[in-house]
Residue, then its C-alpha position, 0 to 999 in steps of 0.5 A: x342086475x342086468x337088463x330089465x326083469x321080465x314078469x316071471x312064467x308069463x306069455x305074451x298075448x297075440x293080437x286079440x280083436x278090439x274092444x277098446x271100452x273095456x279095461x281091467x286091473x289086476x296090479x292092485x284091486x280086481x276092477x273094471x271099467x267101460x268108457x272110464x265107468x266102473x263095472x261091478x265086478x262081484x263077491x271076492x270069489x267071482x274076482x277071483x274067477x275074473x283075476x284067474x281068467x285074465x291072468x292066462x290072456x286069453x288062453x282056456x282054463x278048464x272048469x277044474x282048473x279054476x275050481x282049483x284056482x278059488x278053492x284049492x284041495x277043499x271045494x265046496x260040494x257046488x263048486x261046480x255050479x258056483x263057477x257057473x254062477x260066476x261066469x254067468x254073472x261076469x257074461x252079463x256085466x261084460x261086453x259081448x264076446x268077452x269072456x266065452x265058453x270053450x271045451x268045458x272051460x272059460x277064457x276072456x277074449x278080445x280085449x284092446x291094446x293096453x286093456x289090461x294094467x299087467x299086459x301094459x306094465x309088461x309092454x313098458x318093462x320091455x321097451x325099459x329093457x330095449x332102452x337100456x341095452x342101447x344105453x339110453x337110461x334116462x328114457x329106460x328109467x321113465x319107462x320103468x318109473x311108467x310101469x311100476x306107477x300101474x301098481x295101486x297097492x297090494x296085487x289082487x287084493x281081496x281076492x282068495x283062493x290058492x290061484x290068486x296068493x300065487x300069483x301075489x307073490x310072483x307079482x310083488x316079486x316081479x315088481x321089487x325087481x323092477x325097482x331093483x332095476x329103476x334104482x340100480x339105473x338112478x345110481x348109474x346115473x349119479x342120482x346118489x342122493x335121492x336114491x338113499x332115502x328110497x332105499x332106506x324104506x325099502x330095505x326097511x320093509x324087505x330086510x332080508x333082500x340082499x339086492x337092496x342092501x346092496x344098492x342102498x350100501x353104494x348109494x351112501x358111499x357114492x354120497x360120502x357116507x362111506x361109514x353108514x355104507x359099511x354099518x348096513x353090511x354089519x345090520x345086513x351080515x347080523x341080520x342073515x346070520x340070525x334069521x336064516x343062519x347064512x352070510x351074505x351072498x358073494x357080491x355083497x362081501x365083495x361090496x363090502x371089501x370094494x368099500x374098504x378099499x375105497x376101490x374107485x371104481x366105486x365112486x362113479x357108474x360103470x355105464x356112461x349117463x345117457x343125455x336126457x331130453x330134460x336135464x342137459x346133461x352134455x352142456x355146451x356152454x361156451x361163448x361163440x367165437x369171433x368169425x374174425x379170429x386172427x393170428x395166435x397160431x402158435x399158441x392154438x398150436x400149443x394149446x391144442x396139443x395139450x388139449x389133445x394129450x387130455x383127451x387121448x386114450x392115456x389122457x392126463x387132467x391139465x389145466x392152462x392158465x397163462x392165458x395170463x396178461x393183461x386186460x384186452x389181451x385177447x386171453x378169452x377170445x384165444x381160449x374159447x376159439x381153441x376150445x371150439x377147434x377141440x371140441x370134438x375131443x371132449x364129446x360130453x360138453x364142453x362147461x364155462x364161466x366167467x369167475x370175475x376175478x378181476x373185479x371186487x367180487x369174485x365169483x364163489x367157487x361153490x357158487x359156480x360149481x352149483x351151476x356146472x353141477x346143474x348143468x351137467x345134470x345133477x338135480x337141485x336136490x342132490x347139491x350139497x351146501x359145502x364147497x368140499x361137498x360140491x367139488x367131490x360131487x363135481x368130480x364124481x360126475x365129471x368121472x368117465x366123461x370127457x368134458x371141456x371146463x373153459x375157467x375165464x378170468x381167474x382171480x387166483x389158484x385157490x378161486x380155480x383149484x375146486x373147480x377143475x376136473x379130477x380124472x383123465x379125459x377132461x381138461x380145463x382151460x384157465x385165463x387169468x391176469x396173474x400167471x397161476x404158478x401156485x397151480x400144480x402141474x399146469x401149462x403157463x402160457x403168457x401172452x403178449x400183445x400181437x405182433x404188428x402183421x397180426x394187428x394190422x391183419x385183425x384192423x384189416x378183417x374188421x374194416x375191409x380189405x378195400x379201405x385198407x389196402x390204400x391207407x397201409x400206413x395210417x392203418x399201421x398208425x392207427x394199430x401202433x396207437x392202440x399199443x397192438x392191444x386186441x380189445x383196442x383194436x377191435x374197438x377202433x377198427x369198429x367204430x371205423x367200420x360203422x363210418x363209411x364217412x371216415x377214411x384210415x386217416x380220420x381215424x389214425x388223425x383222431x389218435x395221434x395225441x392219445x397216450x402212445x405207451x401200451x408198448x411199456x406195459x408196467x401198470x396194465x391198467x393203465x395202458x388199458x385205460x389208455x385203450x378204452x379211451x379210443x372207444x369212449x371218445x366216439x361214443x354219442x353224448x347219450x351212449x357215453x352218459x349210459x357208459x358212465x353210469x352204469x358203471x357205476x353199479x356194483x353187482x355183477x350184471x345188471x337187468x334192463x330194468x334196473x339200468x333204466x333205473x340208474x339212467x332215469x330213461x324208459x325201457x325202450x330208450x334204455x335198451x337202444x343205448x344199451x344195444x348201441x354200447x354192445x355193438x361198440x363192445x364196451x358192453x356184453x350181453x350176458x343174456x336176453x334182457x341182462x347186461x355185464x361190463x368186463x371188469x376193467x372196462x367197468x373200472x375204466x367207466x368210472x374213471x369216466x364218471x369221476x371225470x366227465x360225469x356233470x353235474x358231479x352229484x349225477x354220480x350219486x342221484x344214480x346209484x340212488x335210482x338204482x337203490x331205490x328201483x330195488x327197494x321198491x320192487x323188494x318190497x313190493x315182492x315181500x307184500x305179495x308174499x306176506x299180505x298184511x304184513x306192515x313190515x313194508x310201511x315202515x321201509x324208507x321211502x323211495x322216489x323210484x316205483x320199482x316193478x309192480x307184479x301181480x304173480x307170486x311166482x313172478x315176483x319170486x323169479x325176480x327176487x331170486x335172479x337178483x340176489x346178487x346185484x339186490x345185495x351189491x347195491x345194499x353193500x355199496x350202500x355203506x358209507x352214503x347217504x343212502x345207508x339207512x334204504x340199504x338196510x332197508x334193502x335187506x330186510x325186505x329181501x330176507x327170503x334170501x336168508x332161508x332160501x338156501x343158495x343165497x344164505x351165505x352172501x345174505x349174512x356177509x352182507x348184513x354183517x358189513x351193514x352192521x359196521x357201517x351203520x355202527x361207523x355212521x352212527x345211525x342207531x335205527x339203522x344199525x338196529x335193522x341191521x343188526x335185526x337181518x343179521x340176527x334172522x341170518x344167524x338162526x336161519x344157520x344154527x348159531x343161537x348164541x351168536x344170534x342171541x348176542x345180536x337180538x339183544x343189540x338190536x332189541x337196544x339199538x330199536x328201543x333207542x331209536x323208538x323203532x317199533x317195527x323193528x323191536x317187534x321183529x327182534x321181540x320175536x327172534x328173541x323168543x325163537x332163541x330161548x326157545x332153542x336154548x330151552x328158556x321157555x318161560x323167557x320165550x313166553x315172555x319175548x312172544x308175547x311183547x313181539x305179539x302186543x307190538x304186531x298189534x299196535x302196529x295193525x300187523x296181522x302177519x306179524x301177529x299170527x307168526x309170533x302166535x303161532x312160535x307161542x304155542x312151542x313155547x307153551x310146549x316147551x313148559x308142558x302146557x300141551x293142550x294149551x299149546x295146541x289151542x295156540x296154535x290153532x288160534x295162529x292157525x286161523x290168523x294166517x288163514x284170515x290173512x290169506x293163502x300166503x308164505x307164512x300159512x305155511x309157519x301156521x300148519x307148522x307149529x300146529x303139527x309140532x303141536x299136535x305131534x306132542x299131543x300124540x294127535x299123530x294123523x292130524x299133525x302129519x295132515x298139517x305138516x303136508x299143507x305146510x309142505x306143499x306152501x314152502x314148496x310153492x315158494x322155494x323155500x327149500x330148508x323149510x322143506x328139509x325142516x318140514x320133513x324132519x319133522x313129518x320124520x319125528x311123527x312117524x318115530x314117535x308112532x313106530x312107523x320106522x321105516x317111514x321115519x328113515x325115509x323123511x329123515x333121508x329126505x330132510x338131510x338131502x333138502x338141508x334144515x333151518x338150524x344150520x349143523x346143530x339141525x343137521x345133527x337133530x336130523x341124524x340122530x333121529x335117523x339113527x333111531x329109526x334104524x336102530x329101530x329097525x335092526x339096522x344098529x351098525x347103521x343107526x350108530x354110524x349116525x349117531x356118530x356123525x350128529x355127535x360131531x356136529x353137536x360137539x362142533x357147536x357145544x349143542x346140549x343134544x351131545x349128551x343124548x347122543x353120547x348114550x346111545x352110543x355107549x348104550x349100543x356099546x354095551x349090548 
């Protein structure tokens, strides 16, 4: 639809005279008000007489023409007096001069600006319209959402007469066209995801509005779901055949055809998105480039041209990795320069990341596609999971634009391949220590260390011109000493610069007896150990121990707070060190208040430790600290979180206190941003005397595990504790292990997996005389039988997880396994029992307080309730829960509870509403992992075969059955009837 719809057969006011106390609505119940004080307006016929007058703005209706509008061809015998009567009483409760009499008729006058909601609603679809012909769609889509938000519920509503159901009519009409409108412009701007679940409710309770096929058709093929996409032409093409004898309108045949053919002009908008003031959609993310840029002009000329050919009307994808050599080259600094000089040819931002491919760890890919994706835009919501989704998803954005992706520090061509951009007009810049030969179709550039004019022209531009000219030779000393390696150079030119004591030849004296053999570069760690000598041995004792020691930790940056840790100093002391080794460049400064060492000036800084660090055990006392700031901080975040919980008082003790918070979303802030360096230091636990903290470390961190981002790293590190603590021989550890990795498993839907582990666990705490966590794994294991339909065992394993909470003064622990009873109870057919349970749970948690787990409470009732058909109050109790796990990030809980609010609107018929939950839980993502996925589709599929929507309906049917059969989920079966059922029909 082009443009945005204007109200139909309707006439702009003039300017009217103020009156700005009054305000009337008619886009919903006939109201009015005066200073924000409702005003009477009457009996339903004089709203009707109010509704026809304000309808006109302003111009005259005669007294026959509003007998008209309220009776039709059948007035009563005193109409007459009647409109009288009303006009009579409306003058009264109006302010004076509203409503007038003029030539036998009526007409309201002098109302303010945006005194009625139609005039203002009207005002806004035009500035909505102006915005979009100027290409700005988010500020057109804001607008629109404005306008249709004046609308509360039915236009007119309550008001009879022929008059007032004409206009219903027009109204709802104009309003579907401007959702039709809103939503074509959530498509244009990738907003795929969150579209589906709004258009399926609509074209639910509209099915015979080929518009909103349509929309809904390209919506699931732009988010993958091209068979769904062609299942609702087949419900819609039936559907019109059927009720009105008629095919589909010409465009949606053609949709149809455009999909078969996975036509690509499909796969992205036809307009390009418009920046929007609140997600930044045109990143610009690069580093800033170094004021002091010296030589490498024929690779910037190389480079630059191959920039130019992606960015040109015939522009070509390439990707350029030779940036290849070895570490301190100056392969970033050449490639984020070249990039600044081509910005202008990649007008739609420009995207980078460090993917630390030279460290232990390399940055995911999905990971760093969840961070472009955000960047360019995309909602939190509309992220898919899967890596293949992200970079579809990826390239799909980057489709039309013309972006820059600057990938630095590759590991490899597999780390890179999903990261770079599918279409003509984009281009991406790699570096890597490895030359990417596996990587089709890219430029290889290898680059060397400078030439000597340019090294010496670099040392020269750092230290001063001045200083240089009379020392020439020693500067050429000093540079050939540094093997002409950039990051040398730099650092020693640096130090040089910051010594107005120091002459050239101080520096070059102080070089003579280094390692001089960066000029047979075999081993590149070597030469550059070689070179970071240069800059370590100037460091003060004080800035050298910090250097040491934070390299040390293994997480990818670290926080101020957590280095104040590793170094035992205070928060200012800490920070001056650290600023001190950014400006020596030993240092980055990731970001205010983080900090990040270069892969190989981290190696190099161990090196260091094992060499120079004295005592040797300091070492050790170190990454201790380090644990032990986590630990504490971990469990304090998790005693906000779950208040008498007595999960904590059983952790390892530490020296370190941590920080202390008293905002839950604070401590949430924290316990997210320090998800990775959090489960580095838990990994670089195994094998220490620090395992059994570590495994600690874990499991007061287990937010992560159901958070959704961290869900991954979560299981990989608690399936690594699980080896080293079977390899220590440390029996509870590896029982608490084994325990964060059983919650991992159900947290992704591998029950038999999990059950295999809860029972080593449940072994392993009963060993090591482990209440705390035989309590824990009681509890999981009645959430397993659950899932595999043992319910009595579920009883069993609930209530031994119930009696340990209570030994233990572990109330939280308590009401949560008292809480999964009552599904147990379920499960056996005790439903009124069940929901007594759960009340009871219920009530335990709101003892304890507003907390996380309030929310598993207000879960299991509704799960509860919803059996007992109890269906108003079970929707009451999953929206309190809703809102809890909202509060906390908790974002699979979010797609689950929609799940389930799905299932109550199935089971009480509301159809439409249950396809629109279950879309929404689909987008969020499930507890469950794929077997939950399937669950979801399936009962997405009901409800659209419910609805008519058959084609649709066995689309999702087909999808779950893959997903069940992928993991011998018992539900196949289920699934496998419907399809044959529909077959058959």
């Amino acid at each position: 639809m082009d443009g945005v719809p204007r109200v139909p057969e309707q006439r702009r006011p003039g300017s009217p005279a103020e009156s700005a106390a009054l305000r009337f609505s008619v886009l919903g119940p006939v109201r009015a008000w005066r200073d924000d004080e409702p005003v009477s307006t009457g009996s339903p016929q004089q709203r009707a007489l109010l509704a026809a007058l304000l309808l006109r703005e302003g111009r005259t209706a005669t007294a026959a023409e509003l007998i008209d509008a309220l009776w039709g061809e059948e007035p009563p015998q005193q109409a007459l007096a009647a409109v009288r009567t009303y006009a009579s009483r409306l003058r009264k409760v109006l302010d004076a001069g509203v409503l007038v009499s003029e030539s036998g008729g009526y007409a309201v006058r002098g109302l303010g600006e945006g005194a009625l909601d139609l005039a203002a609603a009207q005002e806004l679809a035009a500035e909505a319209e102006k915005a979009r012909n100027t290409g700005d769609l988010c500020h057109a889509r804001e607008v629109l959402d404005r306008a249709l938000s004046l609308w509360d519920g039915e236009t007119l509503a309550g008001v009879p007469g022929p008059y007032a159901e004409a206009q219903r009519v027009r109204l709802e009409e104009w309003r579907l066209q401007l959702l039709e409108s809103r939503l074509d412009m959530d498509l244009e701007q990738g907003c795929h995801a969150e579209a589906v679940s709004e258009l399926t409710a609509l074209t639910a309770a509209h099915p015979l509005r080929e518009r909103l096929r349509e929309l809904l058709m390209l919506a699931l093929y732009r988010s993958g779901r091209q068979a769904e996409a062609l299942a609702v032409y087949a419900d819609t093409r039936r559907l019109l055949a059927d009720e009105l004898g008629v095919d589909p309108r010409p465009d949606l045949q053609e949709l149809q055809q455009r999909i078969l053919r996975a036509d690509p002009g499909l796969a992205e908008p036809s307009a390009p998105v418009a920046e929007s003031v609140v997600v930044p959609v045109r990143p610009a993310q690069l580093p800033a480039t170094v004021p002091d840029f010296t030589g490498r002009s024929s690779f910037v000329r190389e480079l630059g041209e191959v920039l130019a050919s992606a960015s040109g009307a015939e522009g070509r994808v390439m990707a350029v990795s030779a940036l290849a050599g070895i570490g301190g080259v100056g392969k970033t600094t050449l490639a984020v320069h070249v990039a600044h000089e081509a910005r202008p040819a990649f007008p739609d931002g420009q995207l980078y990341v460090d993917l630390q491919g030279a460290g232990a760890r390399a940055a995911e890919p999905e990971t760093v596609l969840g961070s472009f994706l955000r960047a360019l835009g995309t909602a939190d919501s509309a992220i898919p999971d899967s890596l293949e989704e992200r970079a579809a998803l990826y390239r799909s954005v980057l489709d039309g634009r013309r972006v820059l992706v600057l990938l630095d520090n590759a590991r490899d061509a597999a780390q890179v391949r999903p990261l770079l951009p599918g279409t003509p007009g984009c281009a991406a810049l790699v570096t890597s220590r490895v030359r990417m030969v596996g990587l089709a179709g890219a430029h290889l550039i290898d680059l060397d260390v400078m030439s000597p004019d340019e090294a010496l022209a670099l040392f020269t531009k750092i230290v001063g011109e001045e200083r240089v000219a009379s020392e020439r030779e020693a500067a050429l000393d000093v540079v050939g000493a540094c093997g002409f390696l950039p990051l040398a150079i730099r650092i020693a030119a640096s130090r040089l610069a910051a010594r107005r004591t120091w002459t050239v030849s101080v520096l070059a004296a102080k070089l003579a007896d280094e390692r001089r053999r960066l000029d047979e570069l075999q081993a590149g760690d070597l030469a550059v150990k070689a070179t970071f000598e240069l800059g370590y041995g100037q460091l003060e004792p004080a800035q050298a121990r910090a250097f040491r020691l934070l390299g040390l930790a293994d997480g990818p940056d670290i926080s101020l707070a957590a280095a104040a840790a590793v170094l035992d100093l205070p928060l200012e002391d800490t920070e001056d060190l650290l600023e001190s080794l950014v400006d020596t460049s030993l240092l980055e400064s990731a970001a205010p208040g983080r900090y990040r060492f270069h892969d190989l000036v981290r190696l190099y800084a161990r090196a260091c430790a094992e060499r120079d660090e004295q005592p040797p055990g300091e070492r050790e006392a170190a990454l201790s600290r380090l644990l032990d700031f986590y630990l504490a901080t971990a469990a304090g975040v998790y005693a906000i979180e779950r208040p008498g919980d007595r999960l904590v008082d059983g952790l390892e003790p530490t020296a370190h206190p941590g920080l202390a918070f008293t905002d839950g979303s604070a401590a949430l802030d924290w316990l997210y941003t320090e998800a990775s360096p959090l489960l580095a230091a838990v990994r670089q636990a195994a094998g220490t005397d620090r395992l059994r903290r570590g495994v600690d470390l874990l499991w007061a961190a287990k937010d992560l595990a159901e958070s959704g981002a961290n869900c991954h790293q979560y299981e990989t590190t608690a399936r690594a504790m699980c080896v080293a603590t079977r390899d220590g021989g440390d029996t509870r550890a590896e029982g608490r292990a084994r325990t964060t990795l059983t919650n991992a498993l159900l947290v992704s839907g591998r029950i038999q997996q999990a059950a295999e582990q809860a029972d080593l666990a449940m072994s392993l705490a009963e060993a090591s005389h482990d209440a705390t966590a035989a309590s824990w794994v009681a509890n999981d294991r009645g959430l397993i039988s659950l899932h595999q339909g043992r319910y009595a065992d579920g009883r069993t394993f609930l209530e031994q997880a119930i009696e340990g909470y209570r030994a233990a003064g572990n109330r939280a622990g308590e009401a949560l396994s008292l809480s999964n009873l009552s599904r147990a109870h379920l499960g056996m057919g005790n439903v009124e029992k069940a929901v007594a349970i759960a009340h009871y749970g219920l009530a335990a948690h709101l003892d304890i307080g507003r907390t996380m787990r309030l929310a598993n409470g207000h879960f299991t009732l509704g799960i509860a309730l919803t059996q007992a058909d109890r269906y108003n109050e079970a929707l009451s109790q999953f929206a309190d829960a809703l809102h809890i796990f909202e509060e906390h990030r908790q974002r699979l809980w979010q797609g689950t509870t929609n799940f389930r609010i799905a299932e109550v609107h199935l089971a009480a018929r509301r159809h439409a509403n249950a396809a629109q939950y279950a879309e929404q839980a689909l987008a969020l993502g499930c507890i469950g992992g794929d077997r939950m996925r399937g669950n979801v589709l399936a009962l997405l599929g009901r409800a659209l075969s419910a609805l008519g929507q058959v084609d649709r309906a066995r689309a999702c049917w087909s999808d779950a059955l893959a997903l069940y059969e992928q993991c011998s989920a018992p539900e196949a079966h289920d699934v496998r009837s419907l399809l044959s059922a529909t077959h058959a029909a």
